[in-house]
Legacy VTK file of the C-alpha trace (Angstrom):
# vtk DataFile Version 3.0
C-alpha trace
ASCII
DATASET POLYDATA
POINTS 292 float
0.000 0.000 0.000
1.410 3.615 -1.294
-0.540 5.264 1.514
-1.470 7.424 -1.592
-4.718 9.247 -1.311
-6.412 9.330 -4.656
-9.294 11.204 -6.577
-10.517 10.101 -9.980
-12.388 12.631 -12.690
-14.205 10.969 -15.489
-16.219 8.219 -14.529
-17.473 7.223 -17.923
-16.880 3.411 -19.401
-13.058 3.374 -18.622
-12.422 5.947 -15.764
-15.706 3.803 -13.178
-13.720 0.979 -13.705
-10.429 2.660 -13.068
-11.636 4.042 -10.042
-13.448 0.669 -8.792
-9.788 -1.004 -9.165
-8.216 2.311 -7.081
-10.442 2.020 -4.325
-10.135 -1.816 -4.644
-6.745 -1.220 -3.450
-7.512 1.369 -0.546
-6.233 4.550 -3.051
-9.791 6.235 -3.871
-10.732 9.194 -1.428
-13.429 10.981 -4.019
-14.592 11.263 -7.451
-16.044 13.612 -9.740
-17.940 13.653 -12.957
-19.361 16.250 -15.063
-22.520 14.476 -15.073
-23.319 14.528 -11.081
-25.632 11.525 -10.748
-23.249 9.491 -12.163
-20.357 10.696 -9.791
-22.611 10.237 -6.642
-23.584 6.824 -8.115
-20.126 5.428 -7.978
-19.436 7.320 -4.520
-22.154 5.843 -3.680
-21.001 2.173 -4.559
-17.411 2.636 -3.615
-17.999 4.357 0.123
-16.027 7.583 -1.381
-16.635 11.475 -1.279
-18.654 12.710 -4.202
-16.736 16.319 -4.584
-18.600 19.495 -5.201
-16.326 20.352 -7.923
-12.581 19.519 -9.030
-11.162 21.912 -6.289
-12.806 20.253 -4.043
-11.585 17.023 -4.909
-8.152 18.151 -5.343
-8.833 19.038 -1.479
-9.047 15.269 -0.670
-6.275 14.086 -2.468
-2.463 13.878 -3.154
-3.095 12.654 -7.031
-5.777 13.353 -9.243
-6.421 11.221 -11.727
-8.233 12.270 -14.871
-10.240 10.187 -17.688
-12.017 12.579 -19.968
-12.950 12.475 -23.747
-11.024 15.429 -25.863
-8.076 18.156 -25.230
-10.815 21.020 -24.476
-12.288 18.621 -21.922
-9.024 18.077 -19.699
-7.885 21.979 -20.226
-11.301 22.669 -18.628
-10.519 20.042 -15.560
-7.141 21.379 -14.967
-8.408 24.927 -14.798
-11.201 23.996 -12.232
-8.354 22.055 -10.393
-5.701 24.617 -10.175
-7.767 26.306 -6.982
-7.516 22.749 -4.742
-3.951 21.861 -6.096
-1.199 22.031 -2.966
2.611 21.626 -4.395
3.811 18.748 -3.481
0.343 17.002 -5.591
0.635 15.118 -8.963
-2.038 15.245 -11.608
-2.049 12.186 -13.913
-3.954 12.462 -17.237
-5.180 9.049 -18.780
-6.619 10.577 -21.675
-6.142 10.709 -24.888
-4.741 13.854 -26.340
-2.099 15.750 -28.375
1.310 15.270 -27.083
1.593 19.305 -27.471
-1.626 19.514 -24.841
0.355 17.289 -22.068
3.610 19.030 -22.307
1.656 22.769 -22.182
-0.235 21.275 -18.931
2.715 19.929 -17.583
4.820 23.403 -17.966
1.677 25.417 -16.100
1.270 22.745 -13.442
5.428 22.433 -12.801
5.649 26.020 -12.126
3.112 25.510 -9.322
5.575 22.845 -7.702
2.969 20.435 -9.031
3.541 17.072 -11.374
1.601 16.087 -14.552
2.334 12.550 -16.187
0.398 11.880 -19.422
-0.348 8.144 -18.918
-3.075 7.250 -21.745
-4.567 3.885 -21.630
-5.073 1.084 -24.075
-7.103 -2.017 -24.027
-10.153 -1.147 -24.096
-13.072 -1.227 -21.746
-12.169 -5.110 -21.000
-9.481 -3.995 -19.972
-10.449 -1.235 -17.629
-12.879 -3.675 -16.117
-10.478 -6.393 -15.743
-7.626 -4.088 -14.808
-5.761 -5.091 -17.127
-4.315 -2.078 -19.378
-1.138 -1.048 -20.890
-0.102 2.473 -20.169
2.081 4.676 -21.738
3.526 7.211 -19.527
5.545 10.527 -20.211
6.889 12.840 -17.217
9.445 13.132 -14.743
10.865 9.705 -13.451
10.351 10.672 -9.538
6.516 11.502 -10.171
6.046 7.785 -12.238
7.832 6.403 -9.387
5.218 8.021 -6.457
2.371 7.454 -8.822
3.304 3.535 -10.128
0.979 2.229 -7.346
-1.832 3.852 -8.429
-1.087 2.782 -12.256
-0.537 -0.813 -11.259
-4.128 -1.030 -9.520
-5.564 -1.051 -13.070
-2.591 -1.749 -15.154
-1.277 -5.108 -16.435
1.728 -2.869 -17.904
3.198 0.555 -17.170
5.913 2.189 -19.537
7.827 4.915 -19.095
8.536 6.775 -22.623
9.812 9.501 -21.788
9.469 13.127 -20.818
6.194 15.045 -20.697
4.293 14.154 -23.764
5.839 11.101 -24.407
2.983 9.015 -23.396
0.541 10.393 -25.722
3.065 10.497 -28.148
3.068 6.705 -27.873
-0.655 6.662 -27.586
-0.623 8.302 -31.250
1.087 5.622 -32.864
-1.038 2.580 -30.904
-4.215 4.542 -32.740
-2.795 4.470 -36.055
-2.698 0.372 -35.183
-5.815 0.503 -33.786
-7.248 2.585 -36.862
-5.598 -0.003 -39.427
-6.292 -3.376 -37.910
-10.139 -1.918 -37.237
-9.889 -1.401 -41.486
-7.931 -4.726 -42.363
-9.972 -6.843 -40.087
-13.453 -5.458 -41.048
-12.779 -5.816 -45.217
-11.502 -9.026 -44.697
-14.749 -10.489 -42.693
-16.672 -8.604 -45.058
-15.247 -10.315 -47.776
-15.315 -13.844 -46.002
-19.258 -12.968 -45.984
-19.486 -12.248 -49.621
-17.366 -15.841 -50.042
-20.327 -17.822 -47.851
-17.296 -19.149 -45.296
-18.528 -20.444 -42.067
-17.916 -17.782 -39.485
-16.890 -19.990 -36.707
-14.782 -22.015 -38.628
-12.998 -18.672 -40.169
-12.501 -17.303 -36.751
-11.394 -20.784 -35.277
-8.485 -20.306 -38.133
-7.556 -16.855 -38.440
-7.058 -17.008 -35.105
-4.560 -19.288 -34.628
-2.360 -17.493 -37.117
-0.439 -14.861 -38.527
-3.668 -12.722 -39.445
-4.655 -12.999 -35.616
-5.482 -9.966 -33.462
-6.638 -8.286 -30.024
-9.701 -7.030 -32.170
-10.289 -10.006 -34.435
-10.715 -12.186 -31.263
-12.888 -9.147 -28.817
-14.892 -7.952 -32.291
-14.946 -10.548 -34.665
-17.761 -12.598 -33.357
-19.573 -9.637 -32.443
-18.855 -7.832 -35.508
-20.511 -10.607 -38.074
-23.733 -10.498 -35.331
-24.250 -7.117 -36.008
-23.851 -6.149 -32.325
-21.269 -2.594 -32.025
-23.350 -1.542 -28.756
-19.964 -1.986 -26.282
-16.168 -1.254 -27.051
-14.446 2.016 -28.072
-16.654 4.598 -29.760
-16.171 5.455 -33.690
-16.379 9.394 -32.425
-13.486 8.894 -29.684
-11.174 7.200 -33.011
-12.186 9.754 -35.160
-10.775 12.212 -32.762
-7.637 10.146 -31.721
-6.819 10.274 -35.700
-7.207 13.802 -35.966
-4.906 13.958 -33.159
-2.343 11.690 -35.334
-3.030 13.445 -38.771
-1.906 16.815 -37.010
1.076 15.619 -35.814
1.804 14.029 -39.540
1.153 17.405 -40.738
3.741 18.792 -38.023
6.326 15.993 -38.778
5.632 15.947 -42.999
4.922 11.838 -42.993
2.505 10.391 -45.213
-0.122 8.527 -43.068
-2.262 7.064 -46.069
-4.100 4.013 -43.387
-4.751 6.807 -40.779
-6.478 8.771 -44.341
-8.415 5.956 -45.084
-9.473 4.571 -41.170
-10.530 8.859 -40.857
-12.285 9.062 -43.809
-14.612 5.921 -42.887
-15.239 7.113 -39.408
-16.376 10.393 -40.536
-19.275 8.856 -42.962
-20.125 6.534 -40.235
-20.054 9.638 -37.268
-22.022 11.777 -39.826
-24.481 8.739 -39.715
-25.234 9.077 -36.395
-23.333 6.043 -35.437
-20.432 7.835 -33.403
-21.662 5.923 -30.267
-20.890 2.376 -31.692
-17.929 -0.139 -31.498
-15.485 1.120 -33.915
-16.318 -2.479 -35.358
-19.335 -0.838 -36.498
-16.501 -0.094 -39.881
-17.707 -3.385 -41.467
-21.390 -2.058 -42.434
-18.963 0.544 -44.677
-17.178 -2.866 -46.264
-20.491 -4.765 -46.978
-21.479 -2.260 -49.394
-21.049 -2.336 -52.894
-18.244 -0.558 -54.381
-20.109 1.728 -56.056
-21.956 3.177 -53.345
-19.477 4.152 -51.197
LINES 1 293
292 0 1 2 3 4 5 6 7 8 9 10 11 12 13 14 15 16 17 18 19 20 21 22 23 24 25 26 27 28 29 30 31 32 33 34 35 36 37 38 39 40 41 42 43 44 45 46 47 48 49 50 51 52 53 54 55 56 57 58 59 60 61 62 63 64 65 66 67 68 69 70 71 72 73 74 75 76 77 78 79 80 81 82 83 84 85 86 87 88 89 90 91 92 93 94 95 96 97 98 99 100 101 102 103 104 105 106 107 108 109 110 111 112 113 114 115 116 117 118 119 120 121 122 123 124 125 126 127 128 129 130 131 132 133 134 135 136 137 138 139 140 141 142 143 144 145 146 147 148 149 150 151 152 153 154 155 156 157 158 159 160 161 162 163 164 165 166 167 168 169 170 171 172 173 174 175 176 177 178 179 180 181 182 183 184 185 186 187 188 189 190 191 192 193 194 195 196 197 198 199 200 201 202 203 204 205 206 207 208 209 210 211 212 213 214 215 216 217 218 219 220 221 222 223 224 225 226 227 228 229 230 231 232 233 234 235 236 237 238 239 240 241 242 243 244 245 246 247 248 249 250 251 252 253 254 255 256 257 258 259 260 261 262 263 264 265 266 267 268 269 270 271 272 273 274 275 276 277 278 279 280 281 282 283 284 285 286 287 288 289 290 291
């Protein structure tokens, strides 16, 4: 036990579990969520303080940990935060944004003698739940160190990349995976339906090898049942690949998959299906060519 008293911000399908697995492990003091039913909910649940606002949380705490959707959305949390924050406190964002956002945040919050590690998360919401994700941290080695406890409690790996930034850096790059196996997987199930193979049988095989995959074997079945109601949104990729198209434009690298992977979310978001399974890319492959 770090002795570590935690508050968690974001309490949406990967920051409840997150904060289930902290107070699992005697960390969680308070949470807070934009949507206040759903905060008191969980404090509810976990026999925790359901804060006011972020100052108030920050109050509570020694580290703050955050779990929100978009860059607005965690400049907006640190500003309400920067009233409760003590030096001495660490702030630990598990979002996903641009590299550029975490390093800004970490300047303001350093010259306030307080820490900020970008430590975004990947495995999805099975993950979360099973605490079981890999996280990719950036910041200054003696913050990681304090904070690792509080990683670990819903980590099955923690990496240190680097300075501030870092970690979303290496988020970027997992999304343009993400982005391309979510394409490669989906055509090639689409065409296996346009062949009449036997889905179990195709699954049995692909997985077992080289075409084998985190989302062929979490999607796959789901995918060819029509079922995209759980998993990671096609609105949160879309903005993750915005994130990694900027930083193409910044760097002058041709990211044609991350193109393509954009492109299809966009016509699917503009749908109205931003709140499905980015799985949900396989109704795109199914139709004909020429009415794309």
């Amino acid at each position: 036990m770090s002795g570590l008293r935690a508050g968690m911000i974001g309490l949406g399908a990967m920051g409840a579990p997150m904060a289930r697995h902290l107070a699992a492990q005697g960390h969680l003091r308070g949470v807070w969520n934009r949507t206040a039913n759903r905060g008191e909910a969980l404090a509810r649940e976990l026999s925790v303080v359901a804060a006011s606002d972020p100052a108030a949380l920050a109050g509570l705490c020694d580290v703050v940990l955050i779990c929100v959707s978009a860059d607005a959305d965690l400049r907006a949390v640190v500003r309400a935060l920067l009233p409760g924050l003590r030096p001495g406190m660490v702030v630990v964002d598990t979002s996903t944004v641009s590299p550029l956002t975490a390093r800004e945040l970490a300047a303001e919050l350093n010259e306030r003698d307080v820490g900020f590690v970008d430590a975004p998360v990947s495995g999805g919401v099975e993950g979360a739940v099973k605490g079981r994700l890999s996280v990719m941290v950036g910041g200054k080695s003696a913050d990681i160190s304090r904070i690792r406890p509080l990683l670990d409690s819903f980590a099955a790996t923690v990496t240190h990349m680097g300075a501030g930034g870092a970690g979303q850096a290496a988020k970027a790059v997992n999304q343009v995976m993400v982005g391309g196996i979510a394409e490669a997987v989906c055509e090639g199930l689409a065409l296996a339906e346009k062949l009449n193979l036997d889905q179990q049988r195709l699954l049995s095989v692909l997985g077992a090898g080289a075409a084998d995959s985190w989302f062929l074997q979490h999607r796959g079945p789901s995918m060819l049942q029509n079922r995209f109601a759980e998993g990671f949104k096609l609105a949160l990729l879309r903005k993750d690949l915005e994130i990694v198209q900027s930083l193409a434009r910044e760097l002058d690298i041709s990211l044609e998959t991350v193109a393509l992977a954009l492109r299809d979310c966009e016509s699917l978001v503009a749908g109205g299906d931003g709140d499905c399974d980015i799985s949900a890319l396989i109704t795109l492959k199914r139709r004909p060519a020429t009415g794309r």
